[in-house]
N, C-alpha and C positions, 0 to 999 in steps of 0.2 A: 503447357499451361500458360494464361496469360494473353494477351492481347498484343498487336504492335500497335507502339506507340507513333513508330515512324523505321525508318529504312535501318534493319538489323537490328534494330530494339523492341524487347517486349517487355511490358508490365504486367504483375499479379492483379488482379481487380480483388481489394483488402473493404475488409466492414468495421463500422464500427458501431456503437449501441443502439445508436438513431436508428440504424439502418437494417434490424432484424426484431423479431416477435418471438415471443417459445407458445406452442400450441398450446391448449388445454388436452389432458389425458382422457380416456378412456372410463378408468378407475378413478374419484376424488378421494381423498382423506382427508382428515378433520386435524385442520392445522393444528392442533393442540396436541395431537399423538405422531407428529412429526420428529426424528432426530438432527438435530442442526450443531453436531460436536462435531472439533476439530482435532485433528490429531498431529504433531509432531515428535519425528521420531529419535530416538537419543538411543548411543551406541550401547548395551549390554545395559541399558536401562529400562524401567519402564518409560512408555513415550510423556510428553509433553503433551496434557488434555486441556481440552477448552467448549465452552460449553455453545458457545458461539462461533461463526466462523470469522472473525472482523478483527483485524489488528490497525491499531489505529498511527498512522504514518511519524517516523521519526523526525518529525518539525518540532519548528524552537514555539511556532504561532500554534500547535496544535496540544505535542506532551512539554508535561513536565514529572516531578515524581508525584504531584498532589493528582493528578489527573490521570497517572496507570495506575496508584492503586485503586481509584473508583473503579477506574476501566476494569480491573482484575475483581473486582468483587461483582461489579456484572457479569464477569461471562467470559469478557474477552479479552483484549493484551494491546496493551500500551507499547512502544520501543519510545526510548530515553536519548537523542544524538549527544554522542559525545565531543562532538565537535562544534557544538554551538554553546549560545550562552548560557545553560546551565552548566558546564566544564570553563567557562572563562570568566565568568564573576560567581563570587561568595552568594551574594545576593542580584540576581541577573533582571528583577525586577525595574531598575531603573533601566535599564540597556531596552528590556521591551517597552517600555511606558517611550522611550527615546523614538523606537520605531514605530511603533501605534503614531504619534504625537505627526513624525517627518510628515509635510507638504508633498504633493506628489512628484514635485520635478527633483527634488531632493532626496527623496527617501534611499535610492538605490546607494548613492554616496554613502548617506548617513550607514544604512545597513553594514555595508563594504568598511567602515569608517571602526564601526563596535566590534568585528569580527578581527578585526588585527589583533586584536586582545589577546596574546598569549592561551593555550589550555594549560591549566593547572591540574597537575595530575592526581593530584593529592584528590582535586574534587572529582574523579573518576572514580576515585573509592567512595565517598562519603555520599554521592551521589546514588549507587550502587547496595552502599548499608539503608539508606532513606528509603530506599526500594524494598529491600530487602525485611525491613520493619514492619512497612504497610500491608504485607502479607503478598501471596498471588505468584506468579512468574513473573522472576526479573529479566528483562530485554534489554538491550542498546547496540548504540551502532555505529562505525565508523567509516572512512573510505578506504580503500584498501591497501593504502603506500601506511596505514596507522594501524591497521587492524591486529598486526601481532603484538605490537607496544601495548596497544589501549585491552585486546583482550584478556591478554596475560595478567592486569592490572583488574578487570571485569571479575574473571575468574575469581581471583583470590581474592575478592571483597564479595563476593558473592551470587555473581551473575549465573542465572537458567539460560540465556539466550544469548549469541550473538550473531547478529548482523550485518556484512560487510555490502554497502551499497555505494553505486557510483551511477552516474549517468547510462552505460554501455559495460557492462561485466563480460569478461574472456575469459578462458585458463591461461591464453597462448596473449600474453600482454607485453608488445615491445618497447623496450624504454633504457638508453643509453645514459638518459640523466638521476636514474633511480632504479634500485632493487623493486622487479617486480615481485608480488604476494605468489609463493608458491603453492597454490591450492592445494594440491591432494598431500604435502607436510603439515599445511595447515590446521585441516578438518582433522588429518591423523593424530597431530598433539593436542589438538585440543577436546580437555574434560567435556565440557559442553557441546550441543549442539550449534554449527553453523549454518544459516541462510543467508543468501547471497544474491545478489540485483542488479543491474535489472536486464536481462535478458528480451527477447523477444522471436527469437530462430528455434527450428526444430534443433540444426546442427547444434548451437551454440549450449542451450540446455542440454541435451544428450551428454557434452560433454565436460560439464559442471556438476553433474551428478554423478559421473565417474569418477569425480574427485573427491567426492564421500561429501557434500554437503548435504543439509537436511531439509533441503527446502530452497525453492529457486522464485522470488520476486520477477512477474511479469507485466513490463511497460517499461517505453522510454518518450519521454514528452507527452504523458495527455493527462496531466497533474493539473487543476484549476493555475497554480500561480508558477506553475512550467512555464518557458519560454522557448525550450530546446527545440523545438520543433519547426519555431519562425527562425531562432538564430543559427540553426546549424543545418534545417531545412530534414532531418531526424527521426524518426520510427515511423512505427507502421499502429494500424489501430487497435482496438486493446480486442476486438471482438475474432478477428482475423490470428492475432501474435496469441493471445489464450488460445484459440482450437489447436493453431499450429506445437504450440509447447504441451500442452495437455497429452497429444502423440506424444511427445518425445517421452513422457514421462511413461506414459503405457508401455511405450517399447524399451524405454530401459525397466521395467518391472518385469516382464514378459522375459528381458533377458538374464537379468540376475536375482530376480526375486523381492527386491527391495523397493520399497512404493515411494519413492521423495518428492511430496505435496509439490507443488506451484501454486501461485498466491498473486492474484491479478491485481496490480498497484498503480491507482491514479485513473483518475477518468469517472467515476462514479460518484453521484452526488447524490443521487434518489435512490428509492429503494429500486427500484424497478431497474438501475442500469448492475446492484448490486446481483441481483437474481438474475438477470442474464451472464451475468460473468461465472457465474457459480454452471450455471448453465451450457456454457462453452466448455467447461472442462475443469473449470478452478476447484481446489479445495479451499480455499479462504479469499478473503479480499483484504488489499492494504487501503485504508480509507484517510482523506486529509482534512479537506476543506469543508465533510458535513460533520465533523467532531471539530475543528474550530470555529462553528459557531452556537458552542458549549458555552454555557455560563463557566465551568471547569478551566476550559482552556485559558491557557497564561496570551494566547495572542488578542486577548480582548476583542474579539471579534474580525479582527484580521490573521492574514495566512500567508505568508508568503513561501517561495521556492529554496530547494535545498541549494541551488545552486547560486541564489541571487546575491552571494556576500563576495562571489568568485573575482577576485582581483582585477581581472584582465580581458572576460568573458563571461559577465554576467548571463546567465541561463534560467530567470526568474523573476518575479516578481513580486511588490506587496500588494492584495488584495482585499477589497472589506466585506469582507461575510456574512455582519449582522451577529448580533446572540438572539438565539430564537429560542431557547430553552435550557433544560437542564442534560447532561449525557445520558440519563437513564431516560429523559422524554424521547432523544435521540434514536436512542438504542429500542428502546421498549415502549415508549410511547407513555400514556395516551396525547396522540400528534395532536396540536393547537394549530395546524399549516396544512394547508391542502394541496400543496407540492410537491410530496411522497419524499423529503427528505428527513423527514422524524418517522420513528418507531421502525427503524431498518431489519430490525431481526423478525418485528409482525408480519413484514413484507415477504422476504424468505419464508418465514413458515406457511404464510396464505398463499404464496403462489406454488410451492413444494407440493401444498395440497391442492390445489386447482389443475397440477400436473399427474398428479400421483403417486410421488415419489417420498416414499418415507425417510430416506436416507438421501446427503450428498451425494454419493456417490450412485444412487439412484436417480438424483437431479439430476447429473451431469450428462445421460439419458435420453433428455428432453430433447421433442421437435425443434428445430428450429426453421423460421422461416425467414426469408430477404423479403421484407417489407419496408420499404424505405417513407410511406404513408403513415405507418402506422401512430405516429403523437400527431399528426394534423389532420388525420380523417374526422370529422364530423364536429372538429374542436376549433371549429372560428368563433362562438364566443369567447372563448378561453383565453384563445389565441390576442383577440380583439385589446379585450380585459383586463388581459395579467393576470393571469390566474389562474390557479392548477395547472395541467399539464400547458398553458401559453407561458409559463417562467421558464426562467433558465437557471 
């Protein structure tokens, strides 16, 4: 498989959303009697349901607790970082008004500057009860040299969900300067469910879900205010890394019975790259940059990268998004923008039915085809204009 690139090397030739179309079906149905739940599953419990497939990215620019409980009373599911400014100020509101405000040759400092701030553990509970008030599933998330500290502390204040995400997630994590996170004691002790990020390999998920977690986040660098990708030169595309993990997870069902989602994260801004990803194999999608520009979100219309406060290897950046609406305009419409980045759940439902597919897991089904034409065919005024499918 693969191509040479030159003498003894070959490359995979990898896609990404630009670069493919999903056919229309045979059979239509009528988007309104389509099922678009999501299911996460929990050990000797009933699973984790959602009536949507869209979890919205654990950014400091994107959630906060005021904007997963909305999230949770739509439909779908906020995660909370524990390691940003809602865990290191009382009140973190001055810290983001700080980075909103930074000039852009400054801003990275600045960011890098407010994250030295101690986490206070104490607001890992209270953060967690605020959650926990507003109704819905509680989520949050940390990296995974913190994840037994900070879960442990989740758990007993009240947490549904945790999350352990980094750049490039293993089981097999070598490291002489720190106790690496023992995944399968992990998932074992812990009450709750685990999902775990971000992968990209058939191999790699295979063997992340043999360590009992419940859900495997797929992408590494195609986040709008990612950088990982120029800095470390870093993954592969999100269209190619979903098909290939969507297997893995087939074959580990196929071999122990046990179905554990994959969740396509970063890269998707319109509805239309959401429904392809859904399409490649995903059971949900992690969304960033089209829920911060939420009137909701605390990043007031900017969004920056998880990795951009990083000491010594900044891996992100701050970006300006714009507020173009409300989260439920976002989520549900009715869209004021004609960019297909509002009303993301319409978009899934109407293209579910333009396929035929009543069920995700029917969606995931769909033709697909290597169109690499297909948003510039016949769209030069568009294109010209700025406008619909000519934005970015």
């Amino acid at each position: 498989m693969g191509m040479w690139i030159g003498r003894n090397r070959k490359a995979r030739v990898t896609y990404g959303f630009d670069e493919i179309a999903l056919v229309p079906g045979d059979v239509t149905i009528n988007p309104n009697e389509v099922d678009t739940s999501f299911i996460i599953p929990r050990r000797d419990q009933e699973p984790l349901r959602l009536k949507i497939p869209i979890i919205a990215s654990a950014m400091d620019g994107v959630t906060n607790v005021r904007f997963c409980i909305e999230m949770a009373k739509l439909g779908g599911l906020g995660v909370v970082n524990l390691e940003g400014v809602q865990t290191r100020y009382d009140d973190p509101e001055d810290a983001l008004a700080q980075i909103v405000k930074a000039d852009k040759g400054t801003v990275t400092e600045q960011i890098q500057k407010l994250y030295t701030q101690p986490i206070k553990e104490e607001l890992i509970a209270k953060r967690v009860q605020e959650l926990r008030k507003g109704g819905g599933i509680v989520a949050v998330s940390s990296i995974p040299q913190k994840a037994e500290r900070y879960a442990a502390i989740a758990q007993e204040a009240g947490a549904d969900l945790f999350v352990v995400q980094s750049t490039v997630s293993t089981v097999r994590h070598i490291s002489t300067e720190y106790k690496s996170l023992d995944l399968a004691a992990f998932t074992k002790n812990s009450r709750i469910p685990i999902i775990i990020g971000n992968a990209v390999t058939y191999e790699v998920v295979l063997e992340l879900m043999e360590n009992g977690v419940s859900g495997v986040l797929i992408g590494v660098g195609p986040g709008a205010a990612c950088t990982s990708r120029g800095v470390l030169g870093l993954g592969v595309p999100q269209v190619t890394a979903t098909v290939d993990c969507a297997a893995a997870r087939d074959a580990f069902f196929k071999k122990t019975g046990r179905y554990v989602p994959i969740i396509t994260d970063g890269g998707m801004s319109k509805g239309g790259d959401v429904c392809k990803a859904l399409a490649c194999g995903s059971d949900a999608v992690m969304v960033g940059s089209a829920f911060a520009k939420a009137e909701e979100a605390p990043g007031r219309g900017h969004h920056w990268g998880m990795a951009t406060p990083h000491a010594n290897l900044p891996r992100g950046t701050r970006i300006h998004v714009g507020v173009t609406g409300t989260l439920k305009q976002i989520l549900f419409g009715p869209a004021t923008v004609d960019d297909g980045s509002q009303n993301l759940v319409g978009a899934i439902m109407t293209c579910m039915g333009n396929v035929g597919a009543s069920t995700i897991k029917e969606f995931q089904e769909t033709e697909i085809i290597i169109a690499p034409s297909i948003k510039s065919e016949g769209k030069l005024f568009q294109t010209v204009q700025g406008v619909g499918m000519g934005t970015r």
